[in-house]
C-alpha positions in Angstrom: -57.7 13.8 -23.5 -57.1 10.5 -24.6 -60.0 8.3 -25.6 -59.6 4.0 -24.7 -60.6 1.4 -27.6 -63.1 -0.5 -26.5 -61.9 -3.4 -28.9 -58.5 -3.4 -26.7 -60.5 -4.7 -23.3 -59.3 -8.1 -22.6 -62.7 -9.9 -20.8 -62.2 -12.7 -18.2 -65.0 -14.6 -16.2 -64.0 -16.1 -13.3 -65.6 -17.7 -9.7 -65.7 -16.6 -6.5 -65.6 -18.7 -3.4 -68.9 -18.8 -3.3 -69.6 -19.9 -7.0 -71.1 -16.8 -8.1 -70.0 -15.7 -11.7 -67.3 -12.3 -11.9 -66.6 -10.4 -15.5 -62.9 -8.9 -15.3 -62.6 -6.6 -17.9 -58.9 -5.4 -18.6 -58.2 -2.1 -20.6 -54.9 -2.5 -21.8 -54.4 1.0 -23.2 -55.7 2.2 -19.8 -52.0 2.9 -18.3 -51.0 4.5 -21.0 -54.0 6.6 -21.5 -53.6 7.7 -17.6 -50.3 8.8 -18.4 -50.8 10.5 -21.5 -53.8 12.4 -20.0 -51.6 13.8 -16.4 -48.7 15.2 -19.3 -51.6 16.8 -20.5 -53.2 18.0 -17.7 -49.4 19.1 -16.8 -48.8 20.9 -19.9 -52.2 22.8 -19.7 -51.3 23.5 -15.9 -54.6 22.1 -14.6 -54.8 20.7 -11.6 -51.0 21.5 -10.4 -50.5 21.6 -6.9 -46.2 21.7 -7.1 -43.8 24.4 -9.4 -40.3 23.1 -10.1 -38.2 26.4 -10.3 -35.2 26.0 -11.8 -34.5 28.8 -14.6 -37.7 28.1 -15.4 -40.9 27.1 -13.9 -42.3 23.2 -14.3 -45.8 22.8 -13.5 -46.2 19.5 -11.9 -48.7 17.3 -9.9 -46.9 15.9 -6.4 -48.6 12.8 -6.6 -47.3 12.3 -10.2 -43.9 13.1 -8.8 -44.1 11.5 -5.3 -44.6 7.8 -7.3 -41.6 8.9 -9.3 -38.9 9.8 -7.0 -38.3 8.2 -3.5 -36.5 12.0 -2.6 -39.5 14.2 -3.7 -42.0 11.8 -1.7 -40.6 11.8 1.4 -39.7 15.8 0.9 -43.4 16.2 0.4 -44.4 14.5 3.6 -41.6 15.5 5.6 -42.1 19.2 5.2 -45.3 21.0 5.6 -45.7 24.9 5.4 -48.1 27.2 6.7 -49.9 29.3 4.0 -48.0 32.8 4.7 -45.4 31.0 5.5 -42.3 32.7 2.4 -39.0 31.4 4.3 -36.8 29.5 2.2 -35.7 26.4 3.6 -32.4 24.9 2.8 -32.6 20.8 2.0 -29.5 19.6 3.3 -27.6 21.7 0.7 -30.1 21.1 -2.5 -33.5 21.4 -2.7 -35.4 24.5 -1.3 -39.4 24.1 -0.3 -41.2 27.7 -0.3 -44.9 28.8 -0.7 -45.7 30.3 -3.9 -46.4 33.5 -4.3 -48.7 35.1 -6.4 -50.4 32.0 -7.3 -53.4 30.0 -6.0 -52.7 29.0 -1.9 -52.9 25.2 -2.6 -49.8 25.6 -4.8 -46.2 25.0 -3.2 -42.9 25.8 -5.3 -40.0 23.7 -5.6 -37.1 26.0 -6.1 -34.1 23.7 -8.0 -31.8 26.8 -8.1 -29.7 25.0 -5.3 -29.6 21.6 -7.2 -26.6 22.2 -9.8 -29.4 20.7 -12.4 -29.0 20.8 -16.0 -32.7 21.8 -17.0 -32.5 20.4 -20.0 -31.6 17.4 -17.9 -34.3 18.4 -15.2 -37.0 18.5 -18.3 -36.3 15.6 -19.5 -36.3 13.7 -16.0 -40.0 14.9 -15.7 -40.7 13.7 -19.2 -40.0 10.3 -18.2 -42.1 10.7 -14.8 -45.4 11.2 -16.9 -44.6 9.1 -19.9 -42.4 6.8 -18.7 -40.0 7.1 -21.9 -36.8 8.1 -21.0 -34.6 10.4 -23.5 -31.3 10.1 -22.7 -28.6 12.3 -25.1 -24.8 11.3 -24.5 -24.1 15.1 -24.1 -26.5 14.9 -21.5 -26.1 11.3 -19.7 -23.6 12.6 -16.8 -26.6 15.4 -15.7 -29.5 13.3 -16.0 -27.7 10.4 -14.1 -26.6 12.8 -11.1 -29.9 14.5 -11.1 -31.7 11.0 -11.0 -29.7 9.7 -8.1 -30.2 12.7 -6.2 -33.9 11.7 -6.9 -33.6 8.8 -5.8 -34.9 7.1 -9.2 -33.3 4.1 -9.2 -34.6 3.1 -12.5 -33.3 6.2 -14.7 -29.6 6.6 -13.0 -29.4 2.3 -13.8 -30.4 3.3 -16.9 -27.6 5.9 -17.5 -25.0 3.9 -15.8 -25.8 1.8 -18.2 -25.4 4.1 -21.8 -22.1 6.1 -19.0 -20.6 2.2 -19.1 -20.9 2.1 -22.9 -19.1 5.5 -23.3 -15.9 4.8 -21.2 -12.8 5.8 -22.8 -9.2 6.7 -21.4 -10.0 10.4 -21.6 -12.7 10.3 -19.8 -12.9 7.8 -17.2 -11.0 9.2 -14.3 -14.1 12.8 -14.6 -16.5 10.0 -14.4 -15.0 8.2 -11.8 -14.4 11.2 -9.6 -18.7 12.2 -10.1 -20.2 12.5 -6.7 -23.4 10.2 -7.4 -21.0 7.5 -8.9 -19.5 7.4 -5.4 -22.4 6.0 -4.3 -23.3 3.4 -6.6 -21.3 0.2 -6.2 -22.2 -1.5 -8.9 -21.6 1.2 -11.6 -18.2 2.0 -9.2 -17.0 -1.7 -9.5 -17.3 -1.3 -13.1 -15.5 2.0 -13.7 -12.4 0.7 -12.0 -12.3 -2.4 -13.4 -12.2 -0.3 -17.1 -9.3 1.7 -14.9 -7.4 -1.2 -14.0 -6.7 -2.9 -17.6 -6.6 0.5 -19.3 -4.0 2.1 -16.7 -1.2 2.5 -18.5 -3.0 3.7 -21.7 -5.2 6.3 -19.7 -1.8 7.8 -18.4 -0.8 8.7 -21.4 -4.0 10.0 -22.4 -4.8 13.7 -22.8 -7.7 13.1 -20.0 -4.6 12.0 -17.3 -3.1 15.4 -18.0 -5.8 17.2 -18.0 -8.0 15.4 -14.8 -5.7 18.0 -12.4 -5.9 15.3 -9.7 -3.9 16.0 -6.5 -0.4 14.2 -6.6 1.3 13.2 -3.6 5.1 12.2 -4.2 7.4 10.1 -2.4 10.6 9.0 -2.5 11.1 5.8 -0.9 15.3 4.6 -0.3 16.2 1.0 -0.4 19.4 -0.8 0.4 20.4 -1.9 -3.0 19.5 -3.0 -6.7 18.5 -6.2 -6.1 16.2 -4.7 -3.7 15.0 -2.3 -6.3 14.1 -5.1 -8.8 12.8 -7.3 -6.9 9.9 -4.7 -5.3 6.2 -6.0 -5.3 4.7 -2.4 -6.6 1.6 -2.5 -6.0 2.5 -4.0 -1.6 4.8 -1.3 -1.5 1.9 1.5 -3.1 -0.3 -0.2 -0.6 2.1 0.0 2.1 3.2 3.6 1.9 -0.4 5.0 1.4 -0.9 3.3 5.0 1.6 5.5 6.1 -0.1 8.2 4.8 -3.3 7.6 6.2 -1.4 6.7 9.9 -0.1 10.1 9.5 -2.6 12.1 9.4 -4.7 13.5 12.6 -8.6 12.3 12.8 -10.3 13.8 10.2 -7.9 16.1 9.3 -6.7 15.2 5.3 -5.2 18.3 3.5 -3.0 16.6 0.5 -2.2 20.6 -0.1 1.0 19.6 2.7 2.6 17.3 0.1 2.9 19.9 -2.3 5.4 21.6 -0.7 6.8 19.0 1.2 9.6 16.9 0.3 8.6 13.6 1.4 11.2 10.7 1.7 11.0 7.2 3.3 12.9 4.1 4.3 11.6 0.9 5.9 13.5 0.8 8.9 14.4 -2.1 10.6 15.0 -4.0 13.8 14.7 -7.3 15.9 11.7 -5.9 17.4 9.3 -4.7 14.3 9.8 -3.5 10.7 8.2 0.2 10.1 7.7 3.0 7.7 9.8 5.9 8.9 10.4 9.8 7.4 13.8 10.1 6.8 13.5 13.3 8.9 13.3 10.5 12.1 16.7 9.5 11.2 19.3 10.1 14.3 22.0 12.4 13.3 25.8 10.3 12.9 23.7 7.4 12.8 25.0 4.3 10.5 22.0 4.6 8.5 22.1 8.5 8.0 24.0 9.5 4.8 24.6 12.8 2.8 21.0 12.5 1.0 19.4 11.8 4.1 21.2 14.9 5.9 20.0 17.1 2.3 16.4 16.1 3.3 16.3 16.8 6.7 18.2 20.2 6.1 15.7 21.1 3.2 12.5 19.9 5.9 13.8 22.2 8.2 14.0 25.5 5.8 10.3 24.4 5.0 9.2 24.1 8.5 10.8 27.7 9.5 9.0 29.2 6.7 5.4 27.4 7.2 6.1 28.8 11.1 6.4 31.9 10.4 3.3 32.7 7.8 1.3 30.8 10.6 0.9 33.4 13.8 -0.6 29.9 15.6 0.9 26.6 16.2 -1.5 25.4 13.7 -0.5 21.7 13.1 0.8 20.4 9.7 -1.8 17.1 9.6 1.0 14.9 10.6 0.9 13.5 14.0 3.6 10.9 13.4 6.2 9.8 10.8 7.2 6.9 12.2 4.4 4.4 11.1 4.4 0.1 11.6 4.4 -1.9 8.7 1.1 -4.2 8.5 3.1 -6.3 7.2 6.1 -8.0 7.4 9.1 -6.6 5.2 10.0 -9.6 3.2 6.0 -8.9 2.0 7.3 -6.1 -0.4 8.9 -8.4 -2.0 7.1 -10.9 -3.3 5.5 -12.0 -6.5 2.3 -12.6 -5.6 -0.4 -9.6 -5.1 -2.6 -11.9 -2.8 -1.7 -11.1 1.0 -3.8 -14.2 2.2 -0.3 -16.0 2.5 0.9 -13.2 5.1 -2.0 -11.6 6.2 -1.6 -13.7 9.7 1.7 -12.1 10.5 0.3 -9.0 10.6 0.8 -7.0 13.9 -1.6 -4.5 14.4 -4.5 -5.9 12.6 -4.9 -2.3 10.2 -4.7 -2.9 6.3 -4.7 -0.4 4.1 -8.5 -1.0 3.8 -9.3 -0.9 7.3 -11.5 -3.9 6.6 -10.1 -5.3 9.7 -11.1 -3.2 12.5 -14.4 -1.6 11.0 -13.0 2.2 11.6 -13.9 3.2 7.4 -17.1 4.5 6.2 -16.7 4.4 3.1 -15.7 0.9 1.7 -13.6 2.2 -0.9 -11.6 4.7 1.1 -7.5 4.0 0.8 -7.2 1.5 -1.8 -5.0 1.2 -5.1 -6.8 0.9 -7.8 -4.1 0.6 -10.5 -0.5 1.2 -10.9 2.3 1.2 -13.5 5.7 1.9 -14.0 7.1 5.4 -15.4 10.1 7.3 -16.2 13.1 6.1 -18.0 15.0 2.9 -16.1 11.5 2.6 -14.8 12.0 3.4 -11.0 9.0 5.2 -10.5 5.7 3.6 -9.5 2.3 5.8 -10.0 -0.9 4.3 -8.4 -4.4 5.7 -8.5 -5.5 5.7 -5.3 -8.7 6.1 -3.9 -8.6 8.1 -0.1 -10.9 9.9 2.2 -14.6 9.5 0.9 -13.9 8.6 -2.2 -11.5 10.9 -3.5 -9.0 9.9 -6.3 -5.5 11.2 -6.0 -1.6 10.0 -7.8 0.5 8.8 -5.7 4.0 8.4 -7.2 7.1 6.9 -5.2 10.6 7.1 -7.0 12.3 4.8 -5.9 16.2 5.7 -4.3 19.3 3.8 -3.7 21.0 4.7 0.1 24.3 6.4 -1.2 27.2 5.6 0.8 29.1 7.5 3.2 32.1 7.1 5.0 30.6 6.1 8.0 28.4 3.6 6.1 31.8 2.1 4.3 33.6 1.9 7.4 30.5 -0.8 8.0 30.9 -2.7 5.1 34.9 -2.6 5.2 34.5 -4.3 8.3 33.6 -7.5 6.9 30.0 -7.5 6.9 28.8 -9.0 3.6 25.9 -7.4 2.1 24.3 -10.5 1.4 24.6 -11.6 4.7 22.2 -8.3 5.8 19.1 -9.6 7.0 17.4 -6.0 5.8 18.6 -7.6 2.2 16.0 -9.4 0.1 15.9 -11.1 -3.1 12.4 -11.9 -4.7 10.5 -14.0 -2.9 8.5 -16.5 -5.3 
């Protein structure tokens, strides 16, 4: 045990309210002396009263651990077993509270086999718990922060965002990013994508982008003309189209697994009445706007469709419920310099932007946003945004970007005298 310096008492003489005299004496090795002497008393096993099982057994005090973690405290009072009681009980998918077997009855086990913990990263977690010096390793930081914020130690996963921060690179941001316990810190969050956002184009080409195995939904998305082309707003039109894919799924129903083997092209149809989003596939047949790549697509949709029918025995839906989806905004917004949509936001229709800030229906605050985006390929017509969907999930989404070939009955149109520039579906950049 540790012994206290008597020389290290700090003496204070003070009044009450009633003018009688008070001596405060003020150890101020006594804190640290408690400390040292519970690690002790921890690594002797004496007075234990809670195991930690993990692949191997901690020895630990509750009280010790209750002041330490938020999680383990309210575990501790929220579950209570009888003596003979040797069910395992699940904890919400992590840890497991049982009674101890062959051990004195006061004791309870902790069994960690269900946490995914690092035990090195577990040990040293309950290092810092009866020391209060934390130990954190950079091979280690990703365990001990996901471990602490499972805990509920707010101090030691701060802490580790902190030395996680000081370690980003472009190999290995986007594994960080996509860490569960990340997810739920904002602060840390904000950070991590702000890194993303200037070093986009840099962590595409890393080995990290490659390797990260993130799911990839392509599009290909048909405009009018050239101008058109240039003149595209990328990251409104990113925005825009992963609206459409978020209108196009069923309530809670998001399986990306579709887009693999679905060839997915769009064109922002228009009319007097509204501008929308629609899957070529809508397209009427010997309609002026269908041509020879649109009839390709819808053939090639169709040969996809018999096959998914027939390896399905039930009319088990595809996710989508609709492919005809309103713009939130109006078309002229896709192109347009400016990234800010304050100048437009009031002619939206339907009140839904792609963050669903509007109308409250997201959980999770960073659910269907772009992150970052760039330009790839040769000629540079196709745009790749990070996107961040359903809970938190980060996924590619890449739109190549087409020119409407002509057909005959699309010249017989333009041979009539109709100027393309006279088109109201035409736009030039907007400044």
């Amino acid at each position: 045990m540790a012994s206290n310096d008597c020389n290290d008492v700090e003496t204070i003489l003070i009044k009450d309210n009633k003018g009688q005299k008070i001596h405060l004496f003020h150890d101020n090795q006594y804190r640290s002396a408690m400390l040292e002497n519970l690690n002790m008393l921890r690594k002797n096993r004496q007075f234990c009263d809670v195991i930690l099982q993990d692949i191997h057994e901690i020895y630990a005090h509750k009280v010790v651990l209750s002041s330490s973690s938020t999680y383990l405290f309210e575990m501790f009072m929220n579950h209570e077993y009888q003596p003979n009681n040797t069910n395992n009980v699940n904890m919400n998918g992590s840890l497991q509270l049982t009674n101890t077997l062959n051990v004195p009855q006061q004791f309870r086990m902790v069994s960690a086999t269900n946490f995914e913990s690092d035990p090195e990263a577990f040990d040293l977690i309950i290092d810092y718990a009866y020391t209060a010096t934390l130990k954190i390793p950079e091979s280690k930081v990703r365990e001990i922060y996901s471990i602490a914020s499972r805990l509920k130690m707010t101090n030691v996963a701060h802490r580790c965002g902190q030395v996680i921060l000081s370690m980003l690179s472009a190999e290995n941001c986007l594994e960080i990013r996509n860490m569960k316990a990340v997810l739920n810190d904002a602060n840390l969050l904000q950070s991590i994508d702000a890194f993303i956002r200037q070093h986009f184009e840099k962590i595409v080409e890393s080995s990290g982008f490659i390797d990260s195995q993130l799911p990839q939904i392509k599009i290909e998305f048909l405009l009018n003309s050239e101008q058109e082309e240039h003149s595209i707003n990328d990251r409104h039109m990113l925005n825009e189209v992963l609206e459409w894919i978020r209108s196009s799924f069923e309530h809670d129903v998001l399986d990306l697994d579709r887009f693999k083997d679905r060839n997915t092209m769009l064109m922002l149809h228009y009319d007097k009445t509204r501008n929308e989003i629609q899957d070529c596939c809508q397209i009427e047949s010997n309609s002026p706007e269908e041509s020879e790549m649109i009839e390709d697509y819808k053939k090639l949709n169709k040969r996809i469709a018999l096959i998914r029918k027939s390896l399905s025995q039930d009319n088990i839906s595809n996710g989508f419920v609709k492919t005809s989806i309103p713009s939130s905004k109006p078309r002229q917004f896709l192109f347009t310099r400016s990234d800010s949509e304050s100048s437009l936001c009031s002619s939206t229709t339907d009140g839904i932007g792609v963050n669903g800030g509007d109308d409250g229906q997201d959980d999770h605050q960073h659910d269907w946003k772009v992150l970052a985006n760039c330009r790839l390929g040769s000629g540079n017509h196709t745009l790749v945004g990070l996107v961040s969907i359903s809970a938190g999930q980060l996924c590619l989404l890449s739109i190549t970007l087409r020119i409407k070939a002509s057909t005959s009955k699309q010249n017989s149109l333009s041979e009539s005298g109709q100027c393309e520039q006279d088109d109201p579906r035409q736009y030039c950049l907007i400044p």
